[in-house]
N, CA and C of each residue as an Amber inpcrd file, in Angstrom:
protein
   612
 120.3810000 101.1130000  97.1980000 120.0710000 102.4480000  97.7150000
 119.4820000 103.3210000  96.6170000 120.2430000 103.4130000  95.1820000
 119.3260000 103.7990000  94.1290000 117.8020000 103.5340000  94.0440000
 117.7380000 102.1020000  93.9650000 116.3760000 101.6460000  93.8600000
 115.4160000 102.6560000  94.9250000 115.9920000 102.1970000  95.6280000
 114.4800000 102.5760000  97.1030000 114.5740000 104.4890000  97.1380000
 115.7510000 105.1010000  96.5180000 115.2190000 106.4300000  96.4630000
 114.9760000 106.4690000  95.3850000 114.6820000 105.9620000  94.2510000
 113.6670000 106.6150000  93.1730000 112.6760000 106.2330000  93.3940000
 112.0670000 104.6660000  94.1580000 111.1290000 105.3240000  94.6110000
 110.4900000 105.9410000  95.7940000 111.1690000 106.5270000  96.7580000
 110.8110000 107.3290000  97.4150000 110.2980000 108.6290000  97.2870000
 110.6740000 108.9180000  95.6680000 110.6590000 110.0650000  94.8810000
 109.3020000 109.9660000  94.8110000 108.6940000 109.0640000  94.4310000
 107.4750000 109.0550000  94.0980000 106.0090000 109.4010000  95.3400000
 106.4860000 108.3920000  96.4150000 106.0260000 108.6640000  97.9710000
 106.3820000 110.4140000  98.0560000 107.6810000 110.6230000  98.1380000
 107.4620000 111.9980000  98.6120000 106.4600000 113.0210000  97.6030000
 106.8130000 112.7720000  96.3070000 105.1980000 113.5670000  95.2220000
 104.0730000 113.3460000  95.7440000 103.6770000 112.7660000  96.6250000
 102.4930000 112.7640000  96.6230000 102.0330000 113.9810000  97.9450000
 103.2210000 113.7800000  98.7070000 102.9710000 115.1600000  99.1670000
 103.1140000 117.0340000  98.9720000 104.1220000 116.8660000  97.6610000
 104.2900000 118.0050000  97.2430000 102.8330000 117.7480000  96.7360000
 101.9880000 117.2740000  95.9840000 100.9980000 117.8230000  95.2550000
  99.7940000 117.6460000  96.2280000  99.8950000 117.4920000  97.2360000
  99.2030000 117.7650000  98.4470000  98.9670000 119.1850000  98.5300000
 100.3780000 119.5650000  98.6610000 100.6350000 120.9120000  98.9000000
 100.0950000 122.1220000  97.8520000 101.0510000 121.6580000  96.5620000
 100.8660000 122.7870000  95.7020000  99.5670000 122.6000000  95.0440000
  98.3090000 121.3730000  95.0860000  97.0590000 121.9810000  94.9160000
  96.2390000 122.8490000  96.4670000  97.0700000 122.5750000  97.3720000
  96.1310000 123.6070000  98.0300000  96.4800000 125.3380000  97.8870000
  98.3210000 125.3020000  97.6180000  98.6610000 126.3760000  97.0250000
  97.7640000 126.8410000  95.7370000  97.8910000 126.1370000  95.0020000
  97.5800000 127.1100000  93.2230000  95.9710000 127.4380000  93.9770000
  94.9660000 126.5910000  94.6150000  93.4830000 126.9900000  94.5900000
  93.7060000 128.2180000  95.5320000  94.1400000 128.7610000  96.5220000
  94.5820000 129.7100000  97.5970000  95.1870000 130.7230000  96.8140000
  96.2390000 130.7080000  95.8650000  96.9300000 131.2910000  94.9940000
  96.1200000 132.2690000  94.4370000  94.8530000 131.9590000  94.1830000
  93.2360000 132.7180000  93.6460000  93.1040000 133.7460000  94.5390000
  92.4730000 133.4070000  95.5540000  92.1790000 134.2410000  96.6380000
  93.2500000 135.2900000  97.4170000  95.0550000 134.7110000  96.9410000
  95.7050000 135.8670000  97.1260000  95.5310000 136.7990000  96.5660000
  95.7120000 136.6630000  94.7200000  95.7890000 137.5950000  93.9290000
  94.6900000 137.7600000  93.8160000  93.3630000 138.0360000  94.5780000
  92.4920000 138.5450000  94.3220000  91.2470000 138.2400000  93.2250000
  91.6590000 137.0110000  92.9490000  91.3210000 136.6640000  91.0570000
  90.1780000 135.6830000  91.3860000  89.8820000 134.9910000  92.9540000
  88.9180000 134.1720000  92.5300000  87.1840000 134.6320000  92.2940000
  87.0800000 135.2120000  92.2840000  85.4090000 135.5410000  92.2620000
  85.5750000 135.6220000  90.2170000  86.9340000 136.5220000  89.7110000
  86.8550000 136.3660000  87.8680000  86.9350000 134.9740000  87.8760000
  87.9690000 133.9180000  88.4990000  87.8350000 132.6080000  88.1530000
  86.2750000 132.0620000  87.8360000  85.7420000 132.2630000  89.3320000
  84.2490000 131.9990000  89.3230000  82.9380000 132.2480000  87.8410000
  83.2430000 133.4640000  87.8190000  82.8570000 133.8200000  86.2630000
  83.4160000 133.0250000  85.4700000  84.5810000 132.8070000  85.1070000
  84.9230000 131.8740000  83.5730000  84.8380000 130.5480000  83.5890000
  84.1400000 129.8570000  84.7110000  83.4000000 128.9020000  85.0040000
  82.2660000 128.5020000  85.3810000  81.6280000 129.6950000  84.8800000
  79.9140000 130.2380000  84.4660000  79.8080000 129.4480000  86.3740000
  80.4230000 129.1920000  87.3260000  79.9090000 128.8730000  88.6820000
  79.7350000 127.2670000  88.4580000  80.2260000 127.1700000  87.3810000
  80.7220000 125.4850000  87.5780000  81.5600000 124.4220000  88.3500000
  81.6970000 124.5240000  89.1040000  82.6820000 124.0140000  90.0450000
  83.7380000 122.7650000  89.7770000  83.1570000 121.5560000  88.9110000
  83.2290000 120.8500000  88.4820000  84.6390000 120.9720000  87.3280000
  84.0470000 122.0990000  86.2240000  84.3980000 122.8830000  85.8400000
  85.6420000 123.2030000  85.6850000  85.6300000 124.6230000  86.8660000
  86.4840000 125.2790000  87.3300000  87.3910000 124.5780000  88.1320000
  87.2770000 123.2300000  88.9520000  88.3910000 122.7420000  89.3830000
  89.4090000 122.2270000  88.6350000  88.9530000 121.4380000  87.6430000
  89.1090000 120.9600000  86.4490000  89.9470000 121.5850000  86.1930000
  89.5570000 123.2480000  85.3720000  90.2570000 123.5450000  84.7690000
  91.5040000 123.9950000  85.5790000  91.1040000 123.8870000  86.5040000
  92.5020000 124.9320000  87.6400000  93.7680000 123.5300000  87.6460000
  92.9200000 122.4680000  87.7570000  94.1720000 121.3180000  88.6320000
  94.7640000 120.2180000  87.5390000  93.7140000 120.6100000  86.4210000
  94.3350000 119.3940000  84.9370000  95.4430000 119.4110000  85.1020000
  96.0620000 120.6880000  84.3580000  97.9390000 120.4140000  84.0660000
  98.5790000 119.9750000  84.8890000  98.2550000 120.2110000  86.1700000
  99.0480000 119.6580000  87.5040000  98.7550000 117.9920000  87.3360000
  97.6080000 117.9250000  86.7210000  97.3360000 116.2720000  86.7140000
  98.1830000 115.8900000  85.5500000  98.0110000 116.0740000  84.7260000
  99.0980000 116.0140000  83.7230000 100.8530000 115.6820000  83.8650000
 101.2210000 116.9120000  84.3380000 103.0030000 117.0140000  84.9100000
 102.8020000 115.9780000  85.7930000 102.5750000 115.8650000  87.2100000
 102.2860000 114.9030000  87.8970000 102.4650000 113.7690000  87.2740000
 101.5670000 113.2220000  86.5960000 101.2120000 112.0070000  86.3190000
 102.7220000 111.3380000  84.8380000 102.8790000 112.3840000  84.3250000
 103.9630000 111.6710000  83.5840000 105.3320000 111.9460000  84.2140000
 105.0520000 112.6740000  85.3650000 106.1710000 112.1300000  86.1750000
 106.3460000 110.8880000  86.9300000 105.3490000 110.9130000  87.4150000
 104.9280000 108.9690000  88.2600000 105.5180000 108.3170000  86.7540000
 104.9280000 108.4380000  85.3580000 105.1410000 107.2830000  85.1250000
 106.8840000 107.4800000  84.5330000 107.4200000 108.0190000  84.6550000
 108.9820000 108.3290000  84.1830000 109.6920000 107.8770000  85.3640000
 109.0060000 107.2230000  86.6740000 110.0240000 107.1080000  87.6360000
 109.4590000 105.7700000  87.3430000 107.9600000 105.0030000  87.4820000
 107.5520000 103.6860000  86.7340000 108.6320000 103.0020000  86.1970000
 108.6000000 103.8800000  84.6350000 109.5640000 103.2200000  83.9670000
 110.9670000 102.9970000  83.8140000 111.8220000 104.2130000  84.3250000
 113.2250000 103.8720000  85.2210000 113.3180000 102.9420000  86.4600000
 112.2410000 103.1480000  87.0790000 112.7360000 101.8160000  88.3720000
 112.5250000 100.9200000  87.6920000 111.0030000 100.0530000  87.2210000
 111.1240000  99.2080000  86.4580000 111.1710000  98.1960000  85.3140000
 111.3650000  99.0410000  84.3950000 112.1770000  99.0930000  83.0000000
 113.8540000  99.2520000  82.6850000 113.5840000 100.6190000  82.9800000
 115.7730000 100.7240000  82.9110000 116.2390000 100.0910000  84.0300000
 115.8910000 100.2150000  85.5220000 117.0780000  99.5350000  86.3170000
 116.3160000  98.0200000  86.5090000 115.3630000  97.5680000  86.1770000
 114.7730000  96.2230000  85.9510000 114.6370000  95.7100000  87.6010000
 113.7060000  96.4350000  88.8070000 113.3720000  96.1320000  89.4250000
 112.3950000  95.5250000  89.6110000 112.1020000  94.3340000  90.2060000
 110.9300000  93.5360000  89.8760000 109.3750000  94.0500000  90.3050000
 108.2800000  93.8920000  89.3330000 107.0750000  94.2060000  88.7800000
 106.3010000  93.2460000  88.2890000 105.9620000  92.4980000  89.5470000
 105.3640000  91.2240000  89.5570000 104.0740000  91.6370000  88.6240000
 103.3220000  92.9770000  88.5360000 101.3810000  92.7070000  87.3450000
 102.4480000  93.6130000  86.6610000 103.3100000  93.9540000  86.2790000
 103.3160000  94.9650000  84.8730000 103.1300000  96.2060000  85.1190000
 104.2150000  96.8590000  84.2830000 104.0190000  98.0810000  84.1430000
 103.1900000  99.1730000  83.7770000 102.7330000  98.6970000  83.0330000
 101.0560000  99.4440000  82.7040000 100.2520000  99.2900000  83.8680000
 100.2010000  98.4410000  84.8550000  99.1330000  98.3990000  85.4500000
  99.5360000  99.3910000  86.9120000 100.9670000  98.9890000  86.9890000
 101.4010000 100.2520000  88.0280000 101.2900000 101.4950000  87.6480000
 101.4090000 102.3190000  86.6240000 101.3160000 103.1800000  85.6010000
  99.6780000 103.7260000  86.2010000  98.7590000 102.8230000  85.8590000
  97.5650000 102.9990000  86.2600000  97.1720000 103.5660000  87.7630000
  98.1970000 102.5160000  88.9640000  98.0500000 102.8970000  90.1850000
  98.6910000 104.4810000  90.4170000  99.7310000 104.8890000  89.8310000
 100.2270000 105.8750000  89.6290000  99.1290000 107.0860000  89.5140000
  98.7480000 106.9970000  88.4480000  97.5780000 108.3390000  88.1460000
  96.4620000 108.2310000  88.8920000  96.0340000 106.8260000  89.9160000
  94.8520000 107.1410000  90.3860000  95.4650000 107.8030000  91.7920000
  96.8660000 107.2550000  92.1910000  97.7380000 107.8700000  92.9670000
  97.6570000 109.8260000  92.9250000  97.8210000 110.2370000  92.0780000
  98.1270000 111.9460000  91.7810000  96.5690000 112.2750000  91.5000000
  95.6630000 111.8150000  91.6540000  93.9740000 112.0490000  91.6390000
  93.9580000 112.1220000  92.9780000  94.4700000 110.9560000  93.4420000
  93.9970000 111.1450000  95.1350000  94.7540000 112.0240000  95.9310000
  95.7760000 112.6600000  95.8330000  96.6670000 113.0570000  96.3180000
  95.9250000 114.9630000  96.2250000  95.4240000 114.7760000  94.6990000
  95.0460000 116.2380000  94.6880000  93.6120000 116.3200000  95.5470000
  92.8970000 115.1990000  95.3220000  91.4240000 115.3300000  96.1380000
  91.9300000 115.7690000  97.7090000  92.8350000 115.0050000  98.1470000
  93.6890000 115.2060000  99.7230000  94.0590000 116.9840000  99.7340000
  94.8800000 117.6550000  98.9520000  94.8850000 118.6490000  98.7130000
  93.8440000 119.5650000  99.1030000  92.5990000 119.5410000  97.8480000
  91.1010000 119.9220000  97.8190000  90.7360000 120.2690000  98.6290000
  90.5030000 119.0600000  99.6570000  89.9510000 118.9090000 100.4200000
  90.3450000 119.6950000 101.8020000  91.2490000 119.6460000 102.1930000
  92.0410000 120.7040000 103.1120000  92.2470000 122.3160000 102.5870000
  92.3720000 122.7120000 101.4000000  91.9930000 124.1720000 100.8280000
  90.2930000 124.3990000 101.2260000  89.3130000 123.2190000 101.3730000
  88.1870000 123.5470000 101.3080000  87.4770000 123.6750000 103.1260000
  88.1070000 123.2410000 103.7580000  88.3400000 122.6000000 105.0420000
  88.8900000 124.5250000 105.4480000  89.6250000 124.6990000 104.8230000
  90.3980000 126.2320000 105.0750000  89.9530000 127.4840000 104.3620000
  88.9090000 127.4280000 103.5910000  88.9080000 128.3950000 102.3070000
  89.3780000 129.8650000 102.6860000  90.1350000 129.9630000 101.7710000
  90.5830000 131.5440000 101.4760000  91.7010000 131.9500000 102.0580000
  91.8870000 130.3640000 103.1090000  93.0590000 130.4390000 103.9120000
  94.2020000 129.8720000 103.3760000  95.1200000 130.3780000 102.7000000
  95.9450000 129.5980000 101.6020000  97.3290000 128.7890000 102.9980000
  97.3650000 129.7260000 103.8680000  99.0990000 129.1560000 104.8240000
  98.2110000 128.2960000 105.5650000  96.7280000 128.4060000 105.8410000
  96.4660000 127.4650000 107.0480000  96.3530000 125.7720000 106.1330000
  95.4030000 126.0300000 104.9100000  95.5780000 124.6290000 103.8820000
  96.7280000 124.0770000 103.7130000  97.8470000 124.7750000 103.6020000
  99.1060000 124.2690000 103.5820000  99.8210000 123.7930000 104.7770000
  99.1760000 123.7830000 105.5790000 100.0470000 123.8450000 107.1940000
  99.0530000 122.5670000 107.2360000  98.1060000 122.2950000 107.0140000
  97.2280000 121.2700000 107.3290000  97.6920000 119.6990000 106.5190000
  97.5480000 120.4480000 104.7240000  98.6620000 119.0400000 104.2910000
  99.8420000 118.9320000 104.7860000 100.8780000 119.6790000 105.3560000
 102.1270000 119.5960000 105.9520000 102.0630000 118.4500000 106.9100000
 101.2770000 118.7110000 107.6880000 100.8360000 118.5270000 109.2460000
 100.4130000 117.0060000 108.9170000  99.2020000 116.9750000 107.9890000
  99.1160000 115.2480000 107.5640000  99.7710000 114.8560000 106.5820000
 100.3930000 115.3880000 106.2240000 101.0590000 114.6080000 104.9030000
 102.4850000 114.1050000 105.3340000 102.7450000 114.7260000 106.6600000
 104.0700000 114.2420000 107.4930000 103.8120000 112.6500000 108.0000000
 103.0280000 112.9180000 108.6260000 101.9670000 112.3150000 109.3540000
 102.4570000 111.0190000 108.6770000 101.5570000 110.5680000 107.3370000
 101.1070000 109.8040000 106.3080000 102.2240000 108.9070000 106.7010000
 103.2920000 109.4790000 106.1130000 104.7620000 108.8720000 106.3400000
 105.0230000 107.6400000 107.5410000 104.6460000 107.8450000 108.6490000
 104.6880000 107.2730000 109.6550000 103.4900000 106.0830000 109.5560000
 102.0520000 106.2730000 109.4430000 101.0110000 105.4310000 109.2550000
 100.7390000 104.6510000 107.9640000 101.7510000 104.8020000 106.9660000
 101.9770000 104.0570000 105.9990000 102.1530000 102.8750000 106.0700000
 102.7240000 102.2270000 106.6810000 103.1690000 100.8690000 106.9940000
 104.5740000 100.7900000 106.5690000 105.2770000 101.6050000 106.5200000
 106.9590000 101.3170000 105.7990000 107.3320000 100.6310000 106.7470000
 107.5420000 101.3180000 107.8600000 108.5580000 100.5090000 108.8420000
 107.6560000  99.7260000 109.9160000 106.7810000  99.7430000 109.8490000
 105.4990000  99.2710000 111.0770000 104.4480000  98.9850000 110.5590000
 104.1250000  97.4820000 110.5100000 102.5030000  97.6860000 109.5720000
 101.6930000  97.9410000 110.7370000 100.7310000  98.5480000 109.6450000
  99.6630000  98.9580000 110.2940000  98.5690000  98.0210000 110.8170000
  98.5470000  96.5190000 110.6570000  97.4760000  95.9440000 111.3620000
  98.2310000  95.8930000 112.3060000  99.7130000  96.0480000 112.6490000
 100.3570000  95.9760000 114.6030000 100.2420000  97.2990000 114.9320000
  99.2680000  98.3200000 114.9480000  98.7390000  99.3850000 115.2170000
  97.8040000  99.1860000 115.8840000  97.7490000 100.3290000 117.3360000
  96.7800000 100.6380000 117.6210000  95.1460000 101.0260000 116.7790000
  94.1900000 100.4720000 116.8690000  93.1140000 100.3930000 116.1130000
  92.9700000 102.0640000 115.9230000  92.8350000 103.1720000 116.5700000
  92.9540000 104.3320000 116.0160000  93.4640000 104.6160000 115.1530000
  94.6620000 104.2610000 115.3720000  96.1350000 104.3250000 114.4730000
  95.5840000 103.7230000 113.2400000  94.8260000 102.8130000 112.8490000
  94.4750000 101.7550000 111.8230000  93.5270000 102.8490000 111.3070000
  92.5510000 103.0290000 112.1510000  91.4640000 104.1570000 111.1570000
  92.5430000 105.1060000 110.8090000  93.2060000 105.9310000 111.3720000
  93.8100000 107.3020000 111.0650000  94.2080000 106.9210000 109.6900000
  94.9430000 105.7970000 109.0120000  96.1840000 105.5930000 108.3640000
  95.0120000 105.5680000 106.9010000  93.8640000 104.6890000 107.0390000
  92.6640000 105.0360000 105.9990000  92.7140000 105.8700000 105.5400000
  92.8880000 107.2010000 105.8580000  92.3060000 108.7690000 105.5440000
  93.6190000 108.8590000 104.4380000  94.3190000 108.4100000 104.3770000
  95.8110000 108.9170000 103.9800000  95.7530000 108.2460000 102.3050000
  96.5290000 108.8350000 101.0840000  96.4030000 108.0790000  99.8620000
  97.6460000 107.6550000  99.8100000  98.7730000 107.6410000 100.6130000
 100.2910000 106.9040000 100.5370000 100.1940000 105.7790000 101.1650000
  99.2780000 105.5210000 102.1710000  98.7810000 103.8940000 102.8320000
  98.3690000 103.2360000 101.6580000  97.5070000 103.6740000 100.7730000
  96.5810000 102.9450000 100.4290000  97.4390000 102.4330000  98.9970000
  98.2180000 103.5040000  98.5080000  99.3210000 103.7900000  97.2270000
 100.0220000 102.0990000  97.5450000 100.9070000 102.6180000  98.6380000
 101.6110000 101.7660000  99.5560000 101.4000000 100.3020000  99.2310000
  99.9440000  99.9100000  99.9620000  99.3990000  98.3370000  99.5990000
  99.7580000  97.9460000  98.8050000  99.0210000  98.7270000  97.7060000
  98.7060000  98.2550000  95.9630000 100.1170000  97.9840000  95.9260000
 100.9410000  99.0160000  96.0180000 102.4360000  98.9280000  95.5260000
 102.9570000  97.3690000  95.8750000 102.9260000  96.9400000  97.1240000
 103.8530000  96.0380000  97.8060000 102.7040000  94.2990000  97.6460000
 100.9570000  94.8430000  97.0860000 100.4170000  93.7170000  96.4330000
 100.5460000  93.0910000  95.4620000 100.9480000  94.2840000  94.2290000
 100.9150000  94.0490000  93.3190000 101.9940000  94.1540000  92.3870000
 103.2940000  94.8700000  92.7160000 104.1300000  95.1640000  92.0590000
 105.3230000  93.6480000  92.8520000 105.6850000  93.7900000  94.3650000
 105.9090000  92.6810000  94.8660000 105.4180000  91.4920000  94.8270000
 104.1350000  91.5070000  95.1930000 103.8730000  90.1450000  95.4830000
 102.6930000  89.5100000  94.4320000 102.7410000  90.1160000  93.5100000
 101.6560000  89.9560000  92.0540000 100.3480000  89.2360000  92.7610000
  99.8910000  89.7190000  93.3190000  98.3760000  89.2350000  93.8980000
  97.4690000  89.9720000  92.9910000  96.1700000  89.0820000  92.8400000
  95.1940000  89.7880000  91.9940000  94.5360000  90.7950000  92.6640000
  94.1840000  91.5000000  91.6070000  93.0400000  92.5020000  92.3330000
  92.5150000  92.8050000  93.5040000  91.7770000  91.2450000  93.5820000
  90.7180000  91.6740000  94.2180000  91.6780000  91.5450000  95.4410000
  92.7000000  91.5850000  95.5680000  93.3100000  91.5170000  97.3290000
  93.2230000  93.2030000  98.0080000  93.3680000  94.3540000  96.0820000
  93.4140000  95.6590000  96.5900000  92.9330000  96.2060000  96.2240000
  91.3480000  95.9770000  96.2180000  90.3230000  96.2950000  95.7890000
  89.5590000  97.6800000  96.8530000  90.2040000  97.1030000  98.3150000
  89.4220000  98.0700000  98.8790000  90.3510000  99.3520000  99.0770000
  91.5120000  99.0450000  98.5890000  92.5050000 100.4230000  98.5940000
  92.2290000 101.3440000  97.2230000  92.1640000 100.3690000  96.0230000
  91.4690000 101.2320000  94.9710000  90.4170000 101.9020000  95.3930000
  89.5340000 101.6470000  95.8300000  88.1910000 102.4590000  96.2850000
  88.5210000 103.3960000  96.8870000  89.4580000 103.2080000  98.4600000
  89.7720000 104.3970000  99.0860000  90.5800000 105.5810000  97.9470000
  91.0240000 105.4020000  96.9280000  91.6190000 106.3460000  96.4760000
  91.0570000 107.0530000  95.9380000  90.0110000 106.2530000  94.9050000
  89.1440000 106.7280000  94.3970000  87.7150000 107.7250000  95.0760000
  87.7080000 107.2380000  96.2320000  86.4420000 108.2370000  97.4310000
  87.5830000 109.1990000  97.6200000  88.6570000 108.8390000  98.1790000
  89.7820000 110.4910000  98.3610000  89.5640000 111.3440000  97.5700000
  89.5030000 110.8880000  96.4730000  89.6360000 111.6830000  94.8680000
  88.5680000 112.4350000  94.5190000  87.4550000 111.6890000  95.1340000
  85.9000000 112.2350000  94.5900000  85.3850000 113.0390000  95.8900000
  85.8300000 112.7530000  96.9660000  85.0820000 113.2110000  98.3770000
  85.0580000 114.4960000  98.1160000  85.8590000 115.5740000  98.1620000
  86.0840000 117.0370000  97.4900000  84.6810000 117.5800000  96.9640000
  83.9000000 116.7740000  95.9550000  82.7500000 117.1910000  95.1320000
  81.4630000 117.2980000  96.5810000  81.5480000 116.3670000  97.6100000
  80.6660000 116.7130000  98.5560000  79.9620000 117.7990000  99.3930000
  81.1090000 119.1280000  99.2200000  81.4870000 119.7050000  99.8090000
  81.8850000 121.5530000  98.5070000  81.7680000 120.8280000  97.6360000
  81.9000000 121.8450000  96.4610000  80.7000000 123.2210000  97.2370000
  79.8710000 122.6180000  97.2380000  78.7210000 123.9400000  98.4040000
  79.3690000 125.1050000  98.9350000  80.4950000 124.1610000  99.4630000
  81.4650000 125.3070000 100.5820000  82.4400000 125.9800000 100.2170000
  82.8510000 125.4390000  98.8610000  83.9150000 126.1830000  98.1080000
  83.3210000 127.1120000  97.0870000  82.0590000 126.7950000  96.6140000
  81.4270000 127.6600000  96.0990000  81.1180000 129.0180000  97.2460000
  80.8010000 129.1400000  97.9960000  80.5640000 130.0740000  99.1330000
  81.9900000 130.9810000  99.1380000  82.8030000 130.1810000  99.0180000
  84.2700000 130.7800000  99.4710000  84.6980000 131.4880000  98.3740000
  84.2960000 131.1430000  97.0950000  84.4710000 131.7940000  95.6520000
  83.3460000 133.0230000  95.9240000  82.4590000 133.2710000  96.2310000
  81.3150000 134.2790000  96.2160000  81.2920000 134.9210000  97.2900000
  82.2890000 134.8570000  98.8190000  81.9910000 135.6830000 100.4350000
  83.5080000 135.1550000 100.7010000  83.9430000 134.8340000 100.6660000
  85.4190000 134.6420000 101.5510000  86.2220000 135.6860000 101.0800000
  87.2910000 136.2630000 101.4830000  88.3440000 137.3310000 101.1120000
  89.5270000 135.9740000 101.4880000  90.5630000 136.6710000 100.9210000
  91.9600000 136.3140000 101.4170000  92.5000000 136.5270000 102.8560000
  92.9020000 135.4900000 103.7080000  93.2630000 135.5710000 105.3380000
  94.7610000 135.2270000 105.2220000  95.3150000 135.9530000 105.9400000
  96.9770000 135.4380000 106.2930000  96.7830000 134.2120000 106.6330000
């Protein structure tokens, strides 16, 4: 029972930082501060996300790996590729998790409770289309696309490919990718968050 809630600890982070990057970017537009943000990122977006969501990438990420290395290091739960390499899935884990974030603050701009009600809303969600208790190829084929969109499905795989069942790579190759497009999709769309930094006000 230890085991499986530390790491559950980790599954559930991925939705707090769902959350609190759509909080801290919304957080702007409460206090009134994003259009100065905009300025000290000469309208860099790139930039300015950067600089807004690093530390969160940071804390985040040496938290994944402090639960890594207590599940499997100190309580010596088995880690069929190694710890470093879960370590790795970890941080591309809290990349995707914030792009998921992003992406719903950007989906909402200026709307800080509706971005948050939106990761709530899927990040509950996630939980269920994960495959914990039901895999997802005995899913309805909707159900199968829906569960794509999500970075705890895809976390999930890797986890139970590679940490369980030490399969190479290339078995979770196409879940790395999805994390990695989660992570990057956000920049598509920078257009609209730029707009929201320069004409949006703050909305309940």
């Amino acid at each position: 029972k230890l085991l499986s809630h530390i790491h559950r600890l980790e599954l559930k982070q991925m939705l707090v930082i769902m959350l609190t990057t759509s909080y801290s970017c919304g957080n702007e537009w409460k206090r009134g501060q994003q259009k100065h943000l905009y300025e000290m990122g000469n309208g860099n977006m790139v930039a300015i996300v950067t600089g807004k969501l690093l530390p969160q990438t940071v804390i985040y990420t040496i938290l994944f790996w402090l639960f890594d290395i207590i599940f499997y290091n100190y309580l010596e739960f088995p880690c069929a590729c190694g710890i470093p390499r879960m370590m790795l899935w970890g941080f591309l884990a809290v990349l995707a998790s914030q792009g998921f974030g992003l992406l719903m603050f950007i989906a909402f701009p200026g709307q800080m409770r509706m971005a948050m009600s939106a990761c709530s809303l899927l990040g509950v969600m996630q939980f269920s289309l994960a495959g914990f208790s039901f895999p997802v190829s005995a899913m309805d084929l909707p159900f199968q696309w829906l569960a794509n969109i999500f970075p705890l499905h895809h976390y999930f795989v890797i986890y139970v490919n590679q940490a369980l069942n030490g399969y190479a790579i290339y078995y979770v190759w196409t879940s790395v990718v999805a994390l990695m497009i989660i992570f990057l999709l956000p920049q598509l769309f920078f257009w609209r968050l730029r707009d929201a930094f320069l004409h949006k006000d703050y909305k309940e």
